[in-house]
C-alpha positions in Angstrom: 0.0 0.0 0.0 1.4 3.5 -0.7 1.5 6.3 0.9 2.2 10.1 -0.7 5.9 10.4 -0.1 5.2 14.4 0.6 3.1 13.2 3.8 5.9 11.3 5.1 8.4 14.4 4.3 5.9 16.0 6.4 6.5 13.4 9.5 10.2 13.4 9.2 10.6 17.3 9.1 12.3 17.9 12.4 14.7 15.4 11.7 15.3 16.6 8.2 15.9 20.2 9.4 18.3 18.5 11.9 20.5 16.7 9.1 20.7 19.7 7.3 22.0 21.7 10.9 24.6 18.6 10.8 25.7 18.6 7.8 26.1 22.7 7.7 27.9 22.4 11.1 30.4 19.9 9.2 32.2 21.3 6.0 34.8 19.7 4.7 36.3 20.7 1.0 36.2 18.5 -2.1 37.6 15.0 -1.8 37.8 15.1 2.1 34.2 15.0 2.2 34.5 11.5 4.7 32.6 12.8 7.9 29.9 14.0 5.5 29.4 10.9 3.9 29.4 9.3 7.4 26.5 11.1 8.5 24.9 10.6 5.1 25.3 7.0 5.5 23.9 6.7 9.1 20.8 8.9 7.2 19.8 6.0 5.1 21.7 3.2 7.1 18.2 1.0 7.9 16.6 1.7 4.3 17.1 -1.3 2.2 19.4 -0.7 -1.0 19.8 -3.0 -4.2 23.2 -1.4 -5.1 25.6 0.2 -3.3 28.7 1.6 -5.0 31.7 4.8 -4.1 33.1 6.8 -6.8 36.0 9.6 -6.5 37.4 9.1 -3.2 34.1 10.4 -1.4 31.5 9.8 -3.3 28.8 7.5 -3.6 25.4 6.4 -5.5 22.9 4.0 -3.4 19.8 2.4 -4.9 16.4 1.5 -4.3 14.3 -0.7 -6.7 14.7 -2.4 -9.8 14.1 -2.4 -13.7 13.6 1.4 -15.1 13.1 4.0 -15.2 16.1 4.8 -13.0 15.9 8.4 -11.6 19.4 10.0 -9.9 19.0 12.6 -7.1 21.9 14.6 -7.2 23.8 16.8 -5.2 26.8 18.0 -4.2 28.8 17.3 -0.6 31.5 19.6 -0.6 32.4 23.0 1.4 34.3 25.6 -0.3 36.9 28.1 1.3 35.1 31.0 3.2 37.6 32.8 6.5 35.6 34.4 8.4 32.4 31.8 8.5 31.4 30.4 11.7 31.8 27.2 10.7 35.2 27.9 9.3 37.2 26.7 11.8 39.6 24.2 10.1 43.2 24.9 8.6 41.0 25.2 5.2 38.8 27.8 6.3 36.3 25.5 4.8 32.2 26.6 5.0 29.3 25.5 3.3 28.7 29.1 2.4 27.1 27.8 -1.2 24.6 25.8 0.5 25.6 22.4 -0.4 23.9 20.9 2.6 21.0 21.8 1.6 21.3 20.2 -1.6 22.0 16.9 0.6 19.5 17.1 3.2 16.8 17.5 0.0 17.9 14.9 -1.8 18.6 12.0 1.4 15.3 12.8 2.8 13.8 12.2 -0.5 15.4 9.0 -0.8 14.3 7.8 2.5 10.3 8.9 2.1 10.2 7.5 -1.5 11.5 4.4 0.0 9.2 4.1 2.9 5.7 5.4 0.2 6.2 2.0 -1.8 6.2 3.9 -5.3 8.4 2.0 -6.9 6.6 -1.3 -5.4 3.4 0.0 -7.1 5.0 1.5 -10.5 8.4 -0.3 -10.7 11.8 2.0 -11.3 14.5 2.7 -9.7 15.7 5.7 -7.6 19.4 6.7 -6.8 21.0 9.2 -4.9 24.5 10.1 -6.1 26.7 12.6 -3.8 29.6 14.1 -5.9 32.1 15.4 -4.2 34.4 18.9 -6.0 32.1 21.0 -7.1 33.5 23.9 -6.1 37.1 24.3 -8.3 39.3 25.0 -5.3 41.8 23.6 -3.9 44.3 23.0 -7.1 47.4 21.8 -4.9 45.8 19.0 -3.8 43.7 18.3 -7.0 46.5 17.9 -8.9 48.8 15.8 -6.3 45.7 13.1 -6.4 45.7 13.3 -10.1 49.4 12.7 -10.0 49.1 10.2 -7.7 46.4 8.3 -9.7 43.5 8.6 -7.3 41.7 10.9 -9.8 41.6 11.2 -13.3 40.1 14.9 -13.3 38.9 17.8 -11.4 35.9 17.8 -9.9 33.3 14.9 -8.5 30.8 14.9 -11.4 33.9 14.9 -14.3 35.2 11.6 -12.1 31.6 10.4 -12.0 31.1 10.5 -15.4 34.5 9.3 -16.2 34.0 6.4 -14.0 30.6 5.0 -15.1 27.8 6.4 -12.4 25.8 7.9 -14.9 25.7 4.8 -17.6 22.9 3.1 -16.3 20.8 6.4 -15.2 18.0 7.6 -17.4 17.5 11.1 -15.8 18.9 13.0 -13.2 17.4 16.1 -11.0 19.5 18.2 -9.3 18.5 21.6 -7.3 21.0 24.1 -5.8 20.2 27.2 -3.5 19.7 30.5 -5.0 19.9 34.4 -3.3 15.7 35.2 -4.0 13.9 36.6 -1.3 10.7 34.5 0.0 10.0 31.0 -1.5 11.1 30.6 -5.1 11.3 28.2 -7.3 13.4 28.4 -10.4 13.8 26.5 -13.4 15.2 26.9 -17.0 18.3 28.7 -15.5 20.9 28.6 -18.1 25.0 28.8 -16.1 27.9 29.6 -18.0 30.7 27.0 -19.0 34.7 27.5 -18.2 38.6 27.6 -18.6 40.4 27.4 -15.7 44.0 28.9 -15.9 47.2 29.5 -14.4 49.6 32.2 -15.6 53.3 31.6 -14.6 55.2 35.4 -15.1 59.2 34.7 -14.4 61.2 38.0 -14.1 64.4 39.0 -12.6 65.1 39.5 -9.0 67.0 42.8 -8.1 67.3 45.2 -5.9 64.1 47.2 -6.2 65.8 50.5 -4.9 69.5 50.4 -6.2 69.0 48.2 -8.9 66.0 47.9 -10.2 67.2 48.7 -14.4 68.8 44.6 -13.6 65.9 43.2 -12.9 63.0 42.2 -15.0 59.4 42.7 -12.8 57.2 39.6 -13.5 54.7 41.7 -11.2 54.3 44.6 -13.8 54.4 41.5 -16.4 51.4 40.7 -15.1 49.9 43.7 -14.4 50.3 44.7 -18.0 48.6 41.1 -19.1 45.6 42.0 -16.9 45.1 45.4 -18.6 45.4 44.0 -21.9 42.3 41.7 -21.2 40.5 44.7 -19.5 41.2 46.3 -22.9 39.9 43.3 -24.8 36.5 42.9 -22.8 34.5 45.8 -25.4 35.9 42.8 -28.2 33.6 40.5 -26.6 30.1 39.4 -28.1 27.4 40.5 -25.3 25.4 36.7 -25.9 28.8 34.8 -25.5 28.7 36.4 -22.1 32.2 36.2 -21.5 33.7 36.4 -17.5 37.3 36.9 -17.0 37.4 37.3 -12.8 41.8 37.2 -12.1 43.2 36.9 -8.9 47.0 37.0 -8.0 48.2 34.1 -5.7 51.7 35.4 -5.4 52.8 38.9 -6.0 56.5 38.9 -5.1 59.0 37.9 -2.4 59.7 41.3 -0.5 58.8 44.9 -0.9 62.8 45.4 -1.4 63.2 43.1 -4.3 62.0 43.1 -8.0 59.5 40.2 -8.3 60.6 37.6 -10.2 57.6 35.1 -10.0 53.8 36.1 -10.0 51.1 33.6 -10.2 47.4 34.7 -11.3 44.6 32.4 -11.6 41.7 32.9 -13.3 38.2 31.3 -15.0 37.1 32.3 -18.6 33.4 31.7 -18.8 31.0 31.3 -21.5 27.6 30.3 -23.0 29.3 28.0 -25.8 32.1 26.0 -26.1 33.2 28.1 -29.0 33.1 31.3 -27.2 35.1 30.2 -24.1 37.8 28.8 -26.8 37.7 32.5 -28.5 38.2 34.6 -25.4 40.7 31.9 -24.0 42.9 32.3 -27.3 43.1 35.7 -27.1 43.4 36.2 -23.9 46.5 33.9 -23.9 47.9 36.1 -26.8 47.7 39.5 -24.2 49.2 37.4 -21.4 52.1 35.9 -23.5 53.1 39.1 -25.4 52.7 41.7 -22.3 55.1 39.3 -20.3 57.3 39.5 -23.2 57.0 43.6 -23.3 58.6 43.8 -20.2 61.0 41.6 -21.3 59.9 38.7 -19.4 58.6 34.7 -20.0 54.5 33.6 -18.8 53.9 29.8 -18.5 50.4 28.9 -18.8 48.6 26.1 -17.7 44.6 25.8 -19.2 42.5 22.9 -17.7 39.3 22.1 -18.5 36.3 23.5 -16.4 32.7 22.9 -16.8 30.6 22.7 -19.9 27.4 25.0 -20.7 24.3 23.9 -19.3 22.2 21.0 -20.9 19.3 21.4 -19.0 16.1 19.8 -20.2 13.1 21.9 -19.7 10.8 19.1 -20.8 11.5 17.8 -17.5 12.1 20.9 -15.3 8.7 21.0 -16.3 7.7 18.4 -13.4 9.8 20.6 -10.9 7.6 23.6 -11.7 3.9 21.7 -11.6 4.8 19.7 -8.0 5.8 23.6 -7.1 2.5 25.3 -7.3 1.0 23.6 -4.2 3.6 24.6 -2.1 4.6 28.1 -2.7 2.2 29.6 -5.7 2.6 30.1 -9.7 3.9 33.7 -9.1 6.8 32.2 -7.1 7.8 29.7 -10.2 10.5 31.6 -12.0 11.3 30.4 -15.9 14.2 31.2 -17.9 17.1 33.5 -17.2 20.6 32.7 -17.1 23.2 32.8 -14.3 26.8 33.3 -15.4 28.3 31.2 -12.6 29.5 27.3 -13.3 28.5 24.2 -11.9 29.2 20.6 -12.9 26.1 19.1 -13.0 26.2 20.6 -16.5 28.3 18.3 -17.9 26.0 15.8 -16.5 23.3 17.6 -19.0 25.7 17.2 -21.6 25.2 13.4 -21.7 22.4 12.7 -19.9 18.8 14.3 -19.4 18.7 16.8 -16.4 16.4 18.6 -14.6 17.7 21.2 -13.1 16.3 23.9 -10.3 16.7 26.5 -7.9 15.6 26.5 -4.8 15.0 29.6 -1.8 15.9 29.8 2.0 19.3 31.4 2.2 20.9 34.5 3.1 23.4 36.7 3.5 25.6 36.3 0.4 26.7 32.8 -1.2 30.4 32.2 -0.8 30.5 35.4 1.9 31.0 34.5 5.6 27.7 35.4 6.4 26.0 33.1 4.6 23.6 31.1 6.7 20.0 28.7 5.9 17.1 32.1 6.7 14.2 29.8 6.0 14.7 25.9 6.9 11.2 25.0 6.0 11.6 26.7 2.6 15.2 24.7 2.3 15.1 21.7 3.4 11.4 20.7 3.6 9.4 22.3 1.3 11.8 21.2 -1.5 11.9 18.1 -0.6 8.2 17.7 -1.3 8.2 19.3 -4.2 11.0 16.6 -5.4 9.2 13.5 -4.4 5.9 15.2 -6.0 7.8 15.1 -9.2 9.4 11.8 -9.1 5.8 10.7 -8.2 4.5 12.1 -11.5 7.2 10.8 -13.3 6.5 7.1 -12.2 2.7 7.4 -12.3 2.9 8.0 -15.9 5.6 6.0 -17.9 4.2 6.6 -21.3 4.4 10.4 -21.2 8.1 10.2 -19.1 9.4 7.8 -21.7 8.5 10.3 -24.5 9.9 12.8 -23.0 13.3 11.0 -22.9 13.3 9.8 -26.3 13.2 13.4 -27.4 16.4 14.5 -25.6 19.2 15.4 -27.6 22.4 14.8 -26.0 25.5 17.7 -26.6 27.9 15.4 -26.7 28.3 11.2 -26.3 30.4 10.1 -23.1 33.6 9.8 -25.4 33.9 12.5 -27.3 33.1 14.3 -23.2 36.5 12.7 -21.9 38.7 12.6 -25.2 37.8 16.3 -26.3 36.9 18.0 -23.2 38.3 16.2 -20.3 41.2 15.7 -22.5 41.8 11.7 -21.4 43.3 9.4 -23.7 
């Protein structure tokens, strides 16, 4: 006998609101996620899986059910580097100051009341949760020194999962993260940018920056110069490419009293296309190399791949929007728009069909130290009935779900993804 899966949401909502207090009170950055997938795992410890498998060091996909369709409940599990957050209290500064526990809380509690409703004993299907780890693009020291050290193969937790197989057997995923709107909004059919990543290397000539500065060669000016140059270039960009160059400078120079010889700036280049990011990331290479050489000195630099451009399929973002209009209203179901931030659930949307959505309760400002869950119902509760409302929908009525796959058109197949973007041979 069934039960709707929002009415048992409903009876777990104090413990629901008190994993998502846990999980906020525990941040830990990409790939050192392990006492967040502890508590996840003692969350859904007495529900009874048909597949258990880790991915990537932290992460994991558990399952329910069997035959198809097979739904995957994303999210992400990492913290992200924010000094000055409460929580921040390790040697990484690390804070869940993107609201990443939220994203958890959602998705685990929906996995437990769709589990208990007997859905998939009454329609059939399967239901995975899948916690990627890395989402945020931080940490590149130790990134790499896994990579090196053959633990990884790429960057973040969703390139890995993909790499790795977690998606081959899934037939559509949903995936929400937090967004900055006032009240109780829902958004869908949110397009996010793609991205370059980038290091740029400027090597000078130390010297005495009072007596002798004419013998040394100033990597910092180098770089300063390079920086310009793109500021130059920016009114060269196409306004629907929506191009974002945001530098920082890691290291500026050894000592007041001496010519810098080394400067380090990292940097994303974003776009809405493939095409675009490879445009702006050519010419902006061309003002780094030749400015460095202006001041008569030599820039490495070192371009990985970042996320795609988003995939997102509104046939089925389309499910997210109905469950949404018991809860909170049509005139707080937002449609459309564009962020030009990055996330790599995209890439997911590259290969497989997504729906993706936006979801209130937050404030203060995302990746600030004040960040902080303003509305708990609104983020961990309400959403999670408006998930398990849609997956209900989906499973009620296979005909219309399985049309709605067999029209999505996939960016790119799985091999071309890790030979041409992720760059694996």
């Amino acid at each position: 006998m069934t039960q709707r899966s929002s009415e048992i949401v409903e009876n777990l909502k104090e413990e629901i609101i008190n994993l998502g207090r846990e999980l906020f009170s525990h941040p830990e950055l990409g790939y050192k996620e392990f006492k967040t997938r502890e508590i996840l795992g003692e969350y859904i410890r007495e529900i009874p899986l048909t597949d258990f498998k880790t991915y990537a060091i932290t992460g994991f996909k558990a399952t329910i059910g069997e035959g198809s369709p097979h739904i995957g409940l994303l999210f992400d599990m990492d913290a992200l580097p924010t000094k000055g957050h409460e929580y921040a209290t390790n040697e990484d500064h690390a804070a869940h100051s993107c609201g990443h526990n939220a994203q958890m809380a959602v998705m685990v509690a929906a996995f437990k009341a769709l589990s208990r409703s007997g859905i998939l004993e009454k329609y059939g299907g399967r239901i995975s949760i899948i916690g990627a780890p890395a989402e945020e693009f931080v940490d590149f020291d130790y990134r790499i020194n896994l990579i090196d050290e053959s633990k990884l193969k790429v960057f973040s937790g969703k390139q890995n999962l993909i790499t790795d197989g977690a998606f081959d057997d899934i037939d559509l995923v949903i995936g929400g993260h937090g967004n900055s709107l006032d009240g109780c909004v829902i958004e869908t059919g949110t397009a996010s940018n793609g991205f370059l990543a980038k290091t740029a290397i400027f090597k000078g000539v130390s010297a005495h920056s009072g007596a002798y500065p004419h013998k040394g060669k100033n990597a910092l000016n180098a770089a300063i110069l390079s920086l310009n140059a793109v500021a130059l270039l920016r009114e060269t960009f196409q306004d629907d490419d929506h191009i974002r160059f945001h530098p920082i400078i890691k290291e500026g120079g050894d000592a007041v009293n001496t010519v810098p010889n080394r400067v380090v700036v990292e940097t994303y280049i974003r776009g809405s296309s493939v095409e675009a990011i490879y445009d702006a990331n050519k010419r902006i290479d061309n003002a780094f190399f030749h400015s460095a050489k202006a001041m008569g000195c030599e820039c490495e630099i070192q371009t990985m791949p970042g996320y795609l451009p988003s995939n997102y399929y509104e046939a089925l973002e389309n499910y997210i929007s109905d469950a949404s209009k018991d809860y909170i209203g049509k005139e707080n179901i937002h449609k459309g728009g564009r962020t030009f931030a990055s996330d790599d659930i995209a890439d997911v949307s590259s290969i497989v069909p997504v729906a993706h959505f936006g979801f209130s309760g937050f404030g203060g400002s995302f990746h600030g130290a004040d960040f902080h869950i303003k509305d708990e119902e609104m983020a961990y509760v309400t959403t999670t009935k408006i998930v398990v409302d849609s997956i209900e929908n989906m499973l009620s009525n296979r005909e219309k779900l399985t049309n709605i796959l067999e029209k999505f058109k996939p960016v790119i197949t799985k091999e071309n993804y890790i030979k041409k973007w992720l760059r694996i041979e």
